[in-house]
C-alpha positions in Angstrom: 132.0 102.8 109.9 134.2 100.4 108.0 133.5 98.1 105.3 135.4 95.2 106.1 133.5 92.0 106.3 132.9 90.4 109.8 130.2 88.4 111.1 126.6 89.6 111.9 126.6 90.7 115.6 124.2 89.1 118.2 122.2 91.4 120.3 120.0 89.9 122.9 118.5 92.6 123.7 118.5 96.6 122.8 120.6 98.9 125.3 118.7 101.6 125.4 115.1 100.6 123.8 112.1 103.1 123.1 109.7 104.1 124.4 106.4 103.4 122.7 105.4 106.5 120.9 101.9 107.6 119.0 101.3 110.8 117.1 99.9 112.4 119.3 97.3 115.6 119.4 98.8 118.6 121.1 96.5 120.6 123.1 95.2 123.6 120.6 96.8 126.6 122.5 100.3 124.9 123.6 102.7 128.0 124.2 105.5 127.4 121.5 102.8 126.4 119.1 101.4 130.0 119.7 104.5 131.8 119.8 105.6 130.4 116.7 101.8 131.0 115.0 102.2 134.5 116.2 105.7 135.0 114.5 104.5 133.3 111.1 101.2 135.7 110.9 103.3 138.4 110.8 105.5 136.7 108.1 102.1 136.0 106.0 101.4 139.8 105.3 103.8 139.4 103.0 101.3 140.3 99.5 102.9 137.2 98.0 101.9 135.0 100.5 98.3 136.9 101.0 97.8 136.6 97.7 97.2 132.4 98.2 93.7 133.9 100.1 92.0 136.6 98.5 89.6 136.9 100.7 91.8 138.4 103.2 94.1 139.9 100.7 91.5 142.2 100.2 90.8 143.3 103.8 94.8 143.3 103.7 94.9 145.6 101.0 91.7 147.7 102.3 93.5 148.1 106.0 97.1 149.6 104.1 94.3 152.1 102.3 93.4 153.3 105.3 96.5 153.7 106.7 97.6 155.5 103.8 94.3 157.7 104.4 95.3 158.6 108.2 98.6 159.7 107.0 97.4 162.0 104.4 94.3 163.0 106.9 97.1 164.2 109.6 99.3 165.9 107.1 96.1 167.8 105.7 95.0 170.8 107.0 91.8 169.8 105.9 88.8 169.6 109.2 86.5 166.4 109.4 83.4 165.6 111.2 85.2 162.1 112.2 87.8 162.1 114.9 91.4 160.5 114.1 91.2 158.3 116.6 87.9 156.5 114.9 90.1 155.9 111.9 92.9 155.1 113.6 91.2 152.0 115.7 89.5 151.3 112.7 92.5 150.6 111.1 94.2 148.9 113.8 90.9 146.4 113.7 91.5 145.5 110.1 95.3 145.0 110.4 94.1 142.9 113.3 91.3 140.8 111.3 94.2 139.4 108.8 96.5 138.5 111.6 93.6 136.5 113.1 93.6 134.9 110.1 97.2 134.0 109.3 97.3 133.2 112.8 94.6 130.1 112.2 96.3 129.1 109.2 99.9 129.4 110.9 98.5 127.6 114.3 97.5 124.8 112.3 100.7 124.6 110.3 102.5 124.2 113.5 100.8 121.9 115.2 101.4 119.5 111.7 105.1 120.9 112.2 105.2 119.4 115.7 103.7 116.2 114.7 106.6 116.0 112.2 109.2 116.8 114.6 107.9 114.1 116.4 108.1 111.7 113.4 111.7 112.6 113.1 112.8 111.9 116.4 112.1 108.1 115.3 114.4 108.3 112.4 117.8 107.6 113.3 120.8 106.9 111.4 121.5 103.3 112.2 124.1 100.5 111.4 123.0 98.5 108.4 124.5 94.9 108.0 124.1 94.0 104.0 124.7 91.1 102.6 127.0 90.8 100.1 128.1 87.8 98.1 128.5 84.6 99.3 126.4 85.3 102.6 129.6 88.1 103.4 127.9 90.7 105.9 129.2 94.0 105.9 128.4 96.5 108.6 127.2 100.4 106.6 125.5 103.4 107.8 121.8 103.4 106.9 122.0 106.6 105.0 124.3 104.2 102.9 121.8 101.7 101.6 120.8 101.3 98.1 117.2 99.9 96.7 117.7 95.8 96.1 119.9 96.0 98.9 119.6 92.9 101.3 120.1 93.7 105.1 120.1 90.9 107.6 118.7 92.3 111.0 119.0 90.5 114.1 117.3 90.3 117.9 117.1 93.8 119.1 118.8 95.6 116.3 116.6 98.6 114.4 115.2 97.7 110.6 117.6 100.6 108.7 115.3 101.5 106.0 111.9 100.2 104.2 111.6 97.3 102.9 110.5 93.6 102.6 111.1 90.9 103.8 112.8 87.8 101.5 114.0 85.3 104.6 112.7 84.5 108.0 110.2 85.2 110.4 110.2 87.7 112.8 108.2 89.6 116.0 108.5 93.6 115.2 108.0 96.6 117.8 106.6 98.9 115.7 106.2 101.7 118.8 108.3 103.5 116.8 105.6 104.7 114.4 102.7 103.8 115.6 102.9 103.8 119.6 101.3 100.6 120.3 103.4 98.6 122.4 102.5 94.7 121.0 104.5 93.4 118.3 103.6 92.4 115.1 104.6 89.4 112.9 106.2 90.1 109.9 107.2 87.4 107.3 108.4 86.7 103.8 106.4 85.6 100.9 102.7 87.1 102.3 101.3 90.5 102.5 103.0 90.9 105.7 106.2 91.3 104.4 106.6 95.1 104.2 108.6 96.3 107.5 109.2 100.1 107.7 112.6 101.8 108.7 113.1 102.9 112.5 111.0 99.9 113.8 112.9 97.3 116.3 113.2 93.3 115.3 112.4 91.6 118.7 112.9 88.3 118.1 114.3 86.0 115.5 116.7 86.7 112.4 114.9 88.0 109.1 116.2 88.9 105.3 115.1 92.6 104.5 115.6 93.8 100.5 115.4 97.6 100.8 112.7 99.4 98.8 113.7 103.1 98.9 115.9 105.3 98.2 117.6 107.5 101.4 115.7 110.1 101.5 112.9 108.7 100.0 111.7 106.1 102.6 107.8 106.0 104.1 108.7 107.5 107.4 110.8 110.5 104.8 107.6 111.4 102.6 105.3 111.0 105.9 107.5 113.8 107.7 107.2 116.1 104.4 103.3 115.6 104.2 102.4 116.6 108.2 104.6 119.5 107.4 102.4 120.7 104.8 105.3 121.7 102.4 103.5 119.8 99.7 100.2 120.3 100.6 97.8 121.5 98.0 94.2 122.7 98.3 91.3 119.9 97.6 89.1 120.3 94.9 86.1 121.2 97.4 88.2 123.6 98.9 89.6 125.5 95.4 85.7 125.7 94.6 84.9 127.1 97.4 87.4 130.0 97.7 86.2 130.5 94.2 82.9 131.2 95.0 83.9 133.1 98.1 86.6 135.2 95.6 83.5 135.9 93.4 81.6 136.7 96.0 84.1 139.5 97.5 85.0 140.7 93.9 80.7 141.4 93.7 80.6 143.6 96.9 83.8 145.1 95.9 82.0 146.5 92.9 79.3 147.4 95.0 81.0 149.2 97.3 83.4 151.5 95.3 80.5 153.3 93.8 79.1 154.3 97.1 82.0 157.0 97.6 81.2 158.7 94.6 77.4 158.3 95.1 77.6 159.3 99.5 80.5 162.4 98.2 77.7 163.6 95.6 74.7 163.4 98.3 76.9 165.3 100.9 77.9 168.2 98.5 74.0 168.6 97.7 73.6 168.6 101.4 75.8 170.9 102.1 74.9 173.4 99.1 71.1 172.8 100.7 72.1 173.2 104.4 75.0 176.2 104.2 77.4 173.6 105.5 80.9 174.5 104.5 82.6 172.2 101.8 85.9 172.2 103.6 84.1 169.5 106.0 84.0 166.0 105.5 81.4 163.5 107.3 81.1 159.8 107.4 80.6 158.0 104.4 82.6 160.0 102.0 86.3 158.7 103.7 87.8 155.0 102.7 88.0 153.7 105.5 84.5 153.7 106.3 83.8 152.3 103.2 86.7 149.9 103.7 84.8 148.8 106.9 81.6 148.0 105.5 82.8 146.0 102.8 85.1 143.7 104.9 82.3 143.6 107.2 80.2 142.0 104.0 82.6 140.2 102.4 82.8 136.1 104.1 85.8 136.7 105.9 85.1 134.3 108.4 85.4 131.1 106.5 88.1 133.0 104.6 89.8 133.6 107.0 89.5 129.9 108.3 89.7 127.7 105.4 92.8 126.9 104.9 93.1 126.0 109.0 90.2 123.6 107.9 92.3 121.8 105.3 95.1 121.6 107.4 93.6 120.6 110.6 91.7 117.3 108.4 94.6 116.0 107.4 96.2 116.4 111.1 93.5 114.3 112.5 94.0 111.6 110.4 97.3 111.2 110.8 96.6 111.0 114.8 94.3 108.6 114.3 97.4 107.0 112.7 96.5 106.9 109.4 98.9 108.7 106.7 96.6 110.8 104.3 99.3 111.5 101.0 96.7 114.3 100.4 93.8 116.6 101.8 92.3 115.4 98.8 92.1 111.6 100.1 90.6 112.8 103.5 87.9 115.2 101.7 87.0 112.5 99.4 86.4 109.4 102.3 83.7 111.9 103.4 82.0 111.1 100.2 82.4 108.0 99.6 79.8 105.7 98.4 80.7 102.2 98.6 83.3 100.6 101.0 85.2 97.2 99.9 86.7 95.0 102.6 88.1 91.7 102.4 87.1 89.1 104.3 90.1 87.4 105.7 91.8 89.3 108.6 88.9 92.6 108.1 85.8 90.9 108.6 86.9 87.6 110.2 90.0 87.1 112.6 92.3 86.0 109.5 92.6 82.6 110.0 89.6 79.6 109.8 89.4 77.6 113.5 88.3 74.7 114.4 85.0 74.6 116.6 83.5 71.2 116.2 84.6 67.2 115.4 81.8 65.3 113.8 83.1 61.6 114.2 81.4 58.6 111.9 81.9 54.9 111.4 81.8 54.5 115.0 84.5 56.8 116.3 84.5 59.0 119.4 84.8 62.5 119.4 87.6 61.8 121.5 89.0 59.2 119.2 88.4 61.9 116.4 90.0 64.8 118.2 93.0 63.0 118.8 93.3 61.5 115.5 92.9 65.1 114.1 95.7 66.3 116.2 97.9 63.9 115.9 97.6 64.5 111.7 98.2 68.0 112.9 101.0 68.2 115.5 103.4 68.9 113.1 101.3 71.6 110.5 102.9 74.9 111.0 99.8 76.9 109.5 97.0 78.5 111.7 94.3 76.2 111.0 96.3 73.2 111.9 97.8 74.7 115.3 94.1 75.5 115.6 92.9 71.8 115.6 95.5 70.9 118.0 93.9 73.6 120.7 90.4 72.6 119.6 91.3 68.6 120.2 93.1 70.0 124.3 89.4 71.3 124.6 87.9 67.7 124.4 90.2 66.1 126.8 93.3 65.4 124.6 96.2 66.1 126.2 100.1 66.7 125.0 101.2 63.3 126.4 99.3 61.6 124.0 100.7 63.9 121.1 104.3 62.5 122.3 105.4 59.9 119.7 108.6 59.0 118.4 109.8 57.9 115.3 107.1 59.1 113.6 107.2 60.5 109.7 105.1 64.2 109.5 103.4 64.4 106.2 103.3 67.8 104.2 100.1 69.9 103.2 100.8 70.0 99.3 98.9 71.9 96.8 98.9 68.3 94.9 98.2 66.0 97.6 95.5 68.3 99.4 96.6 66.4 102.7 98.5 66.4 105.9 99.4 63.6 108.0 101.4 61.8 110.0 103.1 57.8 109.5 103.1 56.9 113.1 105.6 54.3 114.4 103.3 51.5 114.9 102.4 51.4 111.2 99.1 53.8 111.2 98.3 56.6 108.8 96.6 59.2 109.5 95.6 61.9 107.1 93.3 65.1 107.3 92.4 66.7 104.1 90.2 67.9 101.4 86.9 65.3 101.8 87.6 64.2 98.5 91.6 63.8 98.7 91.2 61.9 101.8 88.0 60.3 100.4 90.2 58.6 97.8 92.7 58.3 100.0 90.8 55.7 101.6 89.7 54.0 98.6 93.0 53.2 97.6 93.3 51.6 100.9 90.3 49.4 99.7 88.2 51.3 102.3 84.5 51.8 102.9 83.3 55.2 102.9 80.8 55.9 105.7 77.2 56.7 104.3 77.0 59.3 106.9 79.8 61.3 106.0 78.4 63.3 102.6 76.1 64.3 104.4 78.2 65.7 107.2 80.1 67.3 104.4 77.2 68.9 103.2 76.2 70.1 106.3 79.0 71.8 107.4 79.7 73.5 103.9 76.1 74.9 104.0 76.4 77.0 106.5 79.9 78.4 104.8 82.3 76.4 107.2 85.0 74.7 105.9 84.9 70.5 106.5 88.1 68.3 106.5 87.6 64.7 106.7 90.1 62.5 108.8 90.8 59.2 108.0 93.0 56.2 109.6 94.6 54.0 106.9 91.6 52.6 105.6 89.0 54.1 107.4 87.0 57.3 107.8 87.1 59.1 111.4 85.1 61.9 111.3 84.7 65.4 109.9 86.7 68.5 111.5 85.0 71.6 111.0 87.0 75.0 110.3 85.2 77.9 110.2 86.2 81.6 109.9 85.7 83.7 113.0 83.9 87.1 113.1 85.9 89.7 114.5 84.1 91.2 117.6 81.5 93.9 116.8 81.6 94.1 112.8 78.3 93.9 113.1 78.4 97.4 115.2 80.7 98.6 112.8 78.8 98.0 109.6 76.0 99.7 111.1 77.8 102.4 111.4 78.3 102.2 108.0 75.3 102.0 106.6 73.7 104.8 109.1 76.4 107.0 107.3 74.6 106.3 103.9 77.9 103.8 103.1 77.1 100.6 101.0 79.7 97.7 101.8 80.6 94.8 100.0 82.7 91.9 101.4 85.6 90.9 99.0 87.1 86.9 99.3 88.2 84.1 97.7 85.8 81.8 98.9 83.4 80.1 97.1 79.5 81.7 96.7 78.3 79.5 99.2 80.9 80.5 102.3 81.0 84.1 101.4 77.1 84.4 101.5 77.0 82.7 104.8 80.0 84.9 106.4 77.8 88.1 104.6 74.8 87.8 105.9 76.5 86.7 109.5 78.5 90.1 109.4 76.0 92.3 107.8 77.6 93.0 105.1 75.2 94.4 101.7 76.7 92.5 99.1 79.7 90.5 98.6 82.2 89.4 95.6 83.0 85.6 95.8 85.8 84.1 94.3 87.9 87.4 93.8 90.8 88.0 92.0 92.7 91.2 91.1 90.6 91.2 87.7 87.5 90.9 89.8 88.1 93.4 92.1 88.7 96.2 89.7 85.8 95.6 87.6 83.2 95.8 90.5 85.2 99.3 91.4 85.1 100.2 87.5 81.4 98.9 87.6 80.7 101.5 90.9 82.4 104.4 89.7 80.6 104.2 86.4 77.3 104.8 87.8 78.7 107.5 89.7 79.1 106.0 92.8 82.8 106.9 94.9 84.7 103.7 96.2 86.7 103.4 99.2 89.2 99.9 99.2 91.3 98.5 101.7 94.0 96.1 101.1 97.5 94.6 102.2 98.5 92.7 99.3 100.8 93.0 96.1 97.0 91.5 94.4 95.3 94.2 96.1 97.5 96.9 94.3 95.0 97.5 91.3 92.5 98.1 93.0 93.9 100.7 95.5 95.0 102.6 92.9 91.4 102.6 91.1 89.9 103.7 94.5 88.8 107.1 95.0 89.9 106.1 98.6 92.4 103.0 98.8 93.6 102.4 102.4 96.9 100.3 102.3 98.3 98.6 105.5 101.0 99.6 106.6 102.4 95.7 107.1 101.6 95.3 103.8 103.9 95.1 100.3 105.2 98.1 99.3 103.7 97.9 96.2 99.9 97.7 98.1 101.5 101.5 100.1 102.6 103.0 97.2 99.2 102.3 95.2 96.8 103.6 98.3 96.3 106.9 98.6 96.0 106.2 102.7 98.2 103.7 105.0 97.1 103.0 108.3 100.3 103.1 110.5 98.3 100.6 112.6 97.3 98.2 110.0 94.4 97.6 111.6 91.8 97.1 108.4 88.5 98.4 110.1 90.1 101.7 110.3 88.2 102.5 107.1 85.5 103.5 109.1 87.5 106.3 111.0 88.8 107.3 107.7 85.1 108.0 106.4 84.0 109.9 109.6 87.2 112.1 109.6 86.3 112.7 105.7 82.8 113.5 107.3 83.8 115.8 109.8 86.3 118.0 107.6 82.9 118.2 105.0 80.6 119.1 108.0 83.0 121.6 108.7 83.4 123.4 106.3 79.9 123.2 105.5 79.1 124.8 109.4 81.2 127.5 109.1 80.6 128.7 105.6 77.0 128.6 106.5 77.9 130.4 110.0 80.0 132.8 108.2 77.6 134.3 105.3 74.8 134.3 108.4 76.7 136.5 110.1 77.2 139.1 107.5 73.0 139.8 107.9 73.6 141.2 111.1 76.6 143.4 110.2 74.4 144.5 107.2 71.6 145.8 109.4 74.3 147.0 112.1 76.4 149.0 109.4 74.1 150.0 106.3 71.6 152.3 108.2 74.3 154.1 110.3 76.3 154.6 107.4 73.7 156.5 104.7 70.5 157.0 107.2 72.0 160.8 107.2 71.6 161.0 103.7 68.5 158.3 102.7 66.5 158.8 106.2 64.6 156.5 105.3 66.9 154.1 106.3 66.5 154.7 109.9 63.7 152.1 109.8 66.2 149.5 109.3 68.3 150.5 111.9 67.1 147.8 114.5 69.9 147.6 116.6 69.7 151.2 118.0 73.5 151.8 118.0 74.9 154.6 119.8 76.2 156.7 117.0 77.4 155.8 113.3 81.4 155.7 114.1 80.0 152.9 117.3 78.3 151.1 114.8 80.6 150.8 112.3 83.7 150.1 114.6 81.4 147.5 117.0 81.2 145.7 113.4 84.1 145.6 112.6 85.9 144.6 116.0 83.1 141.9 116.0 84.1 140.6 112.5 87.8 140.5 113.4 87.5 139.1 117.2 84.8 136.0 116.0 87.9 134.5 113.7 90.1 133.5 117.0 86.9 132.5 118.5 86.1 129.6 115.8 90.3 128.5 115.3 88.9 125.6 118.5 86.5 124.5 116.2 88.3 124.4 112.7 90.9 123.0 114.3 88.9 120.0 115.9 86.3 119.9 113.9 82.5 120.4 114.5 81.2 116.9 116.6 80.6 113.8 114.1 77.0 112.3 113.9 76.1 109.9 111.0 73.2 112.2 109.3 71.9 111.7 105.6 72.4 114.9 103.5 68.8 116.6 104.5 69.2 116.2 108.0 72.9 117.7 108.0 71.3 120.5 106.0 69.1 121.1 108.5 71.4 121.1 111.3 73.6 123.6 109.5 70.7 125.6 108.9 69.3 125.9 112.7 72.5 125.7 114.2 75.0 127.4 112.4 72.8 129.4 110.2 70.2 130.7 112.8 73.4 131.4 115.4 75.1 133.1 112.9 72.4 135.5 112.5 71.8 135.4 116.4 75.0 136.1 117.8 76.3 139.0 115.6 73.2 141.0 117.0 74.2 140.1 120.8 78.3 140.3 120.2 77.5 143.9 117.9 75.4 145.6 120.8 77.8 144.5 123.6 80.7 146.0 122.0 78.8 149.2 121.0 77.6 149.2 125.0 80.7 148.7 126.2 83.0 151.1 124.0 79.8 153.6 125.0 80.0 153.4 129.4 84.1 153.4 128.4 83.4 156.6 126.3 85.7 155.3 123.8 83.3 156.5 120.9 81.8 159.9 120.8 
């Protein structure tokens, strides 16, 4: 496009507008998501890319030693109690068990990859319109911008690139990226300033100043993040396939001394019996060996882990909330102590009024009127609120028609609004003691009902505004901040998770313990500032505790970033998003509380299928052990409680039972075991009946099924 200067274009309305769209969850088993998991567990055999999960890098490694023993077997001339064939599906079982497992790992890399293709289709290269100087505009490609660039975007034209805003006021679609179809208000100067690229400007005309770099913009790192090329293993999860490494490295040295010990026994048995040396029987062969220890080993949650990692950070982001790592969503589940502010997370955002207290002889009519009138003209939520509040009472817009009338600024100096009405009145609401001696310079008498009014209304945490005309005092309008529906629901919630929260605001002690113990909250920090905030976080984390933070604000910045969980908004400053560690697409502040329970559920997880997984191996144990050396140590047979058909069934039941149970469990480490808010003891105790008990359980049903059915198919000898 050219670069010539011309005049920014008007567009009533978009030509071709979007449809709203969410990040959605595909359905698990979605037929290009398989096809291309299929292809990729293929590709991860490579030992390079094994190597990143030892676990199955050993059964990897264990399935190309028996294939090298087949080969040799069928070249030798060499006779063997053990048919091919039983080494041969052995094999094929093993190869099989690592595919299952790079195809959980792969299955939950592509869904992610989906979710970012989806993300991409919203980014677009659009026109720009920058401002250059003296107001110039000049129409550039997006992918042109610069940071500290100014773009002025118009009615139905696309916001090019992140940013925020330094001029105007305008109603955003955000569909884009977060698929909910009402706009938003975004505005300079607040902490809803920060507009993202790829959403649509409905209304209005508004200043942007671009933030980041092409390339580098929030919709740009979110793509890179679902697609996992940056993704890094949590600190929960690099212990645990540290313990589970250590683990397989112990039966590894277990197991390698058994051929030795098994070929030793057989030769004495053979010398003992007359059998001829020339003949080799099970035990003494690798693959066998290879069997029983991948059948002992965890490869269950080895083979699932890293699908569990994956699969967290997915469900956050379609809950719409950006996790910049798995590290963020496995720490929410931990988290001790949850911060929210007050204004626009606890209450609606904006104080209301609900009540006119006239004195001196006024009406409440006469009040309410009065009120409105001093408020016709105030821009800000609490005065539009006082003009609604006085419609309820019977004032009506005709009598808020009057001309030639001078509107009076709020000023941080003045404390007051008003309005110099034509026929000589003023009328000012304020700050009681602004208007108070407002009044008294107007040789006024001050009402001796009115302090305590005042007093009234600020003891229950409300906010009181007195309204006076010239030289008298009308009344007392109360403003009072509005609970948001069900907090109270919602903080139970927290605290039957174990979470502690604390309500952050500016207001004084008084208000903040009133709108507290209204919401439910457990403690609350009055008076806050950025200083404030980070010491009680400091304070927390110093007696061990983890903190969880929400915020919107360039104030709130310090604190995110001293968070072991800080949620940003997404129509927040860019400095509040790039502190955070989380940003809800939807901005919607309560989302904290689906942040902790995915955290939860990724822990609970984990938890369930490690416990599900070393269960399991019991059963294999008594499946494989006594078919395996009860020819040599017969006093083994006792153990053998499953009553197998033969040693090869056993030993091949096992191992088709360990590889097939991996594909059965990608549902559930992909969605994640069901959420319930338990303490630690009574989620140990679920783990342990559920998980632990089934894991013993079903082995012993799935191992004597297979050995049944491979024995009626005559597929073992």
């Amino acid at each position: 496009m050219g670069a010539a200067a011309r005049p920014l274009p008007t567009i009533e309305s978009p030509q071709h507008p979007r449809p709203p769209r969410r990040i959605k969850s595909r359905s698990l088993f979605e037929t290009d998501l398989i096809l291309e998991a299929l292809n990729q567990s293929f590709v991860m055999l490579r030992p390079d890319l094994q190597w990143s999960n030892p676990v199955m890098f050993v059964v990897e490694i264990g399935a190309v030693l028996t294939l090298l023993f087949i080969i040799q077997a069928i070249v030798s001339t060499s006779a063997s109690q053990v048919p091919i064939n039983y080494f041969i599906a052995l094999d094929f079982w093993l190869f099989l068990t690592v595919l299952f497992a790079n195809f959980a790992t792969a299955l939950a890399e592509a869904r992610g990859k989906a979710q970012a293709e989806s993300l991409r289709r919203t980014r677009g290269e659009t026109p720009a319109y920058r401002l250059k100087v003296g107001d110039v505009v000049e129409e550039v490609r997006s992918t042109d911008l610069k940071q500290g660039d100014r773009v002025v975007i118009g009615a139905g034209q696309v916001i090019p690139g992140d940013g925020e805003i330094v001029e105007g006021i305008a109603s955003v679609d955000e569909s884009a990226i977060t698929g909910e179809s009402a706009p938003v208000i975004r505005d300079s100067g607040g902490d809803r300033s920060g507009v993202t690229g790829g959403t649509r400007v409905i209304s209005d005309r508004i200043v942007v100043k671009i933030t980041a770099l092409p390339g580098q913009s929030f919709l740009d790192r979110m793509i890179t993040l679902v697609e996992g090329a940056v993704r890094q293993k949590t600190p929960n999860e690099i212990a645990l396939t540290l313990a589970l490494s250590g683990l397989t490295l112990a039966f590894v040295i277990v197991v390698i001394p058994l051929w030795p010990m098994a070929w030793n026994a057989e030769q004495y048995m053979a010398s003992y019996l007359g059998i001829s040396d020339a003949v080799k029987s099970l035990g003494t062969d690798v693959p066998t060996l290879v069997a029983l220890l991948v059948c002992l080993i965890p490869t269950t949650i080895g083979a699932l882990l890293a699908a569990i990692g994956i699969a967290g950070m997915d469900r956050a982001l379609q809950a719409n909330i950006l996790a910049k790592s798995g590290k963020a969503v496995e720490t929410a589940g931990d988290i001790d102590t949850v911060l929210l502010d007050k204004t626009g997370t606890i209450t609606v955002g904006n104080r209301h009024a609900t009540k006119f207290d006239p004195v001196a002889g006024y009406t409440q009519s006469k009040l309410a009127l009065l009120a409105a009138l001093a408020s016709s003209a105030d821009e800000t939520p609490e005065g539009k609120s006082i003009v609604t509040a006085a419609h309820a009472v019977g004032v009506g817009p005709r009598e808020l028609s009057i001309g030639g009338s001078k509107f009076i600024a709020f000023s941080a100096q003045s404390r007051m609004s008003g309005v110099d009405l034509a026929d000589g009145r003023c009328i000012r609401k304020g700050a009681p003691d602004a208007v108070i001696a407002f009044v008294r310079q107007r040789e006024g008498q001050i009402p001796v009902e009115l302090q305590p009014t005042i007093d009234a209304i600020a003891s229950k945490g409300a906010t009181p505004l007195v309204v006076a005309e010239d030289s008298k005092v009308a009344g007392v309008v109360t403003l009072e901040d509005i609970l948001k529906t069900g907090m109270q629901e919602r903080f139970e919630r927290l605290r039957n998770m174990g979470l502690r929260t604390v309500m952050i605001t500016g207001d004084n002690p008084l208000t903040a313990a009133t709108i507290a113990k209204q919401a439910g909250v457990d403690d609350f920090v009055a008076e806050a500032t950025p200083e404030s905030k980070l010491a009680y976080i400091r304070k927390e984390q110093a007696e061990g505790k983890l903190v969880a933070m929400m915020g919107d604000g360039t104030n709130d910045a310090p604190a995110l970033a001293q968070a072991d969980v800080g949620l940003a908004m997404n129509s927040g400053t860019q400095a509040a998003k790039e502190a955070g560690n989380m940003v809800d697409l939807d901005s919607d502040p309560t989302k904290l509380i689906e942040v902790v329970e995915i955290g939860k559920q990724l822990l609970m997880t984990r938890g369930a299928l490690t416990t599900f997984s070393i269960a399991n191996d019991v059963a294999k144990y008594f499946a494989i052990v006594p078919a395996l050396f009860a020819g040599t140590l017969p006093w083994l047979k006792g153990m053998d409680i499953m009553n197998l058909h033969s040693p090869t069934s056993a030993i091949l039941s096992a191992v088709i039972f360990n590889a097939l149970i991996i594909p059965a469990l990608i549902p559930v480490a992909l969605k994640g075991v069901r959420y319930r808010p338990l303490g630690a003891d009574a989620l140990l105790r679920q783990n342990l009946l559920v998980w632990g008990v089934g894991g013993v359980i079903l082995p012993f049903i799935g191992i004597k099924l297979i050995d049944l059915i491979m024995t009626a198919t005559h597929l073992v000898a």
